[in-house]
Every structure is written in C-alpha cells, then in structure tokens.
N, C-alpha and C positions, 0 to 999 in steps of 0.2 A: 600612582600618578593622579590622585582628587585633582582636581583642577585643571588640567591640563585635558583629558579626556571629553568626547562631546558622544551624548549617550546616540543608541542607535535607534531607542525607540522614540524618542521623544525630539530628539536633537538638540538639547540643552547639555547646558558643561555641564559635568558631573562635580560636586564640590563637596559631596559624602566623604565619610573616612572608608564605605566600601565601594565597589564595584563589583559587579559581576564582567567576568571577561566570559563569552560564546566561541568565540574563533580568535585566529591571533590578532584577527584587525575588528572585530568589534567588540562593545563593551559598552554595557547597559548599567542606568540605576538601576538599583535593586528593587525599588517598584514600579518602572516600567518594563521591567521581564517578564514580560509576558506568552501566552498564546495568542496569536493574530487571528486564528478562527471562536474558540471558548472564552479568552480571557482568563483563564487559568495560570496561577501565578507559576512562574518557573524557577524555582530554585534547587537547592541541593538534594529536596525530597521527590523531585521530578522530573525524571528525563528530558531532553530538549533537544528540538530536532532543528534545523535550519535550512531554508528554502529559500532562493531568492532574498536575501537579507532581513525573511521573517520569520519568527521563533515559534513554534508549534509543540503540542506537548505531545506525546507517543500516537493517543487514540487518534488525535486529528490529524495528523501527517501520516498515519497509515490508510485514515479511511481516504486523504484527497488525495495524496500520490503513490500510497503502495502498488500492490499489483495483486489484481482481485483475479477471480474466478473466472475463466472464461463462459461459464453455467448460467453461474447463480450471482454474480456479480459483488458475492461477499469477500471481507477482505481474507487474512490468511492470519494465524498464529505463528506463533514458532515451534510449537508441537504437532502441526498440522501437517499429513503427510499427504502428497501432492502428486499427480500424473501431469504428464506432459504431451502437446500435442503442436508440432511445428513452435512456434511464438506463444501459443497458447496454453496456459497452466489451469488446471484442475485440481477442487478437492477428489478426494475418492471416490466419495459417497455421489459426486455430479459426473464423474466420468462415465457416462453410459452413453449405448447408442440411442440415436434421436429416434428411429422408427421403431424398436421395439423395447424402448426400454431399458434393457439388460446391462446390468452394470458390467463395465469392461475390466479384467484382472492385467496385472501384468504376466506379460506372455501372451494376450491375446492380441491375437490378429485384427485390425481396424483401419479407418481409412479416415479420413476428414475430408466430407465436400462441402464444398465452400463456409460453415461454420458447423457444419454439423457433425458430429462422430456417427461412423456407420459403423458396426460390426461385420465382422466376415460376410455372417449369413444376407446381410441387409445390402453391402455394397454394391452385389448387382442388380438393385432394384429398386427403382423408384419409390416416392416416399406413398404412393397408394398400393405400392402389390405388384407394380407390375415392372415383367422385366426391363433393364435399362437399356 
C-alpha cells in the first residue's frame, strides 16, 4: 500500500516501494524504525518491541519496562533462574536474608517483612539482635 500508508514515526505518507509493518495498524519507513530510547535502527536483524505506539529494541525495553530484581534492581535474562517472594522476584544469588546474609535455597523457610527477606532463624528478631 506505498502511498496510501502514513508512517508511524515520522507521520509522513509513505511512498517507498517498502514498508515496514510492526503491528496490524502500524507501519513505518524503513528509515524511521527506529528505537525511541538508542536510535538503534530496527529492522529484520533486530528484534522490536512496542510500547505505547514506540519502537524499542530488546536491550532498551527490557532495561525500562521488564521486571528487574527486587535485590539488586538488575534486569533478568532468559537463562536466569529466579525465586519468588509475594510480587517480588529474585535472582538466586540476591535471594538471601537481609540480617544475616545467608543465601535462602528452595525449601527453605523465610518470611518477608515489609521488603526485606528474613530467614527462619532471623524472623524473630529484630534487625539488631534482639528479640521481636
């Protein structure tokens, strides 16, 4: 459809013999596909993510809307094996409790107060030592 199409990034007819189509209703020149955060061209060599009616390429749509670590506030892979804590998701290696440390396995016993993971031994006690 050249000509007839009105691109998404730029908002100009398109009157190329291509198009890039993103979704059923939008459709971009081929050199305004872009990334909205990097500027990173988007084409068949790079994934493209859509937000909002804006084109992102993997890295930057995972680091601004994935869903990072409730830790360390890094984002996640897809190789990356995770714990879970209410709403909250954990790498591995951050799942530990906050007073002593001690990384938590599955299977172990734990508690979450208010963001912090406590372990068994730690739940009844304040974060100085003493009982709660």
């Amino acid at each position: 459809r050249p000509g007839l199409a009105l691109c998404a990034g730029c908002g100009g007819r398109i009157q190329d013999p291509f198009l890039l189509r993103v979704s059923p209703d939008l459709e971009w020149h081929v050199a305004c596909l872009k990334c909205a955060e990097c500027g990173q061209p988007l084409d068949e060599t790079c994934t493209c993510f859509l937000r909002d009616g804006k084109a992102y390429c993997k890295r930057d749509y995972s680091r601004l809307f994935g869903i990072k670590c409730a830790q360390c506030r890094a984002s996640f892979s897809s190789s990356d094996l995770v714990m879970r804590a209410r709403d909250h998701v954990y790498h591995l290696e951050c799942f530990r409790c906050a007073a002593c440390g001690r990384q938590l396995l599955p299977g172990d016993q734990f508690c979450l107060r208010d963001r912090d993971l406590l372990c068994r031994a730690d739940h009844g006690h304040n974060h100085d030592g003493t009982a709660a």
